[in-house]
LUMKETI-606416 format. One record per residue (C-alpha): residue in three letters; x, y, z. Coordinates in steps of 0.001 Angstrom, whole numbers, padded with zeros to 6 digits, always signed. Layout:
N
AlaXYZ ...
end
This chain:
80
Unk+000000+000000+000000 Unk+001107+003540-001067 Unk+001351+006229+001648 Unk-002012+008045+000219 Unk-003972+004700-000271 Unk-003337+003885+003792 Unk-004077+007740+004533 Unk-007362+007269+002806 Unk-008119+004186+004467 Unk-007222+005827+007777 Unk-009755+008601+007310 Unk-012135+006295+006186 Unk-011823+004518+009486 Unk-011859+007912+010953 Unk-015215+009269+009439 Unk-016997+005687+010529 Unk-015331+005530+013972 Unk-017143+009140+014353 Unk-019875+008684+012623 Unk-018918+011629+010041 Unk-018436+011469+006503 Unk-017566+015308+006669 Unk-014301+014594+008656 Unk-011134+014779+006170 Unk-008018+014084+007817 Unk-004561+014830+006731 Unk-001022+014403+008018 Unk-001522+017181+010624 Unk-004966+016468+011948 Unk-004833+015811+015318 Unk-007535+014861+017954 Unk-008741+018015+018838 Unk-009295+018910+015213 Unk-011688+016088+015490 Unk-015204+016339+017551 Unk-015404+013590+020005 Unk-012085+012134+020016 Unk-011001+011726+023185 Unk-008702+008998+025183 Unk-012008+006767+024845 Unk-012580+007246+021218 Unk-008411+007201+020344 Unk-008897+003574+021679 Unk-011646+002762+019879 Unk-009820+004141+017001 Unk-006593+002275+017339 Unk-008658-001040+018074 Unk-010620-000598+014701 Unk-007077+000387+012407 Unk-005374-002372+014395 Unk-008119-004822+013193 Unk-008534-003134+009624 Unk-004934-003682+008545 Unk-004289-006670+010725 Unk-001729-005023+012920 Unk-001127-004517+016606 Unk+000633-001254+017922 Unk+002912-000866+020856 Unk+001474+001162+023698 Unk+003965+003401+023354 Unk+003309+004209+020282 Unk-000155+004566+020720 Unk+000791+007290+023607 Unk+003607+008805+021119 Unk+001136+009859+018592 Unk+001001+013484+017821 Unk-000985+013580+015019 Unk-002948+011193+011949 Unk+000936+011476+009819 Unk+002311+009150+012662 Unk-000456+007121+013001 Unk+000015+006097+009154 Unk+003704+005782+009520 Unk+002785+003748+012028 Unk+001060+001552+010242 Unk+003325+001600+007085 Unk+005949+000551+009454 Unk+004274-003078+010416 Unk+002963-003735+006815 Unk+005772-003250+005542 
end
């Protein structure tokens, strides 16, 4: 998967996760960009992209992210 094909997934997740198909994310979006996403809803989040692309983050990474451009290096990271 390309960089842009896993950010469009992401915001996919993103937009069903909050029940908005308005939400657009890019690299810098972070949660407070984002209405309703709080620590309850980042775990809900990371629980849904963790099952999505059949990957499992490290707690500290979940707690390092700043923002949705980490996230999908993240996740570029363990498919690769």
């Amino acid at each position: 998967m390309t960089r842009e094909e896993v950010l469009a997934k992401v915001n996919e997740i993103i937009q069903e996760v909050f029940d908005d198909e308005d939400i657009q994310v890019t690299d810098a979006t972070v949660a407070s960009d984002v209405d309703g996403w709080d620590s309850l809803m980042h775990i809900t989040l990371i629980g849904t992209i963790e099952d999505e692309f059949d990957i499992k983050f490290a707690m500290k990474d979940v707690v390092g992210m700043k923002n949705v451009g980490q996230m999908v290096d993240l996740i570029l990271e363990q498919l690769d």
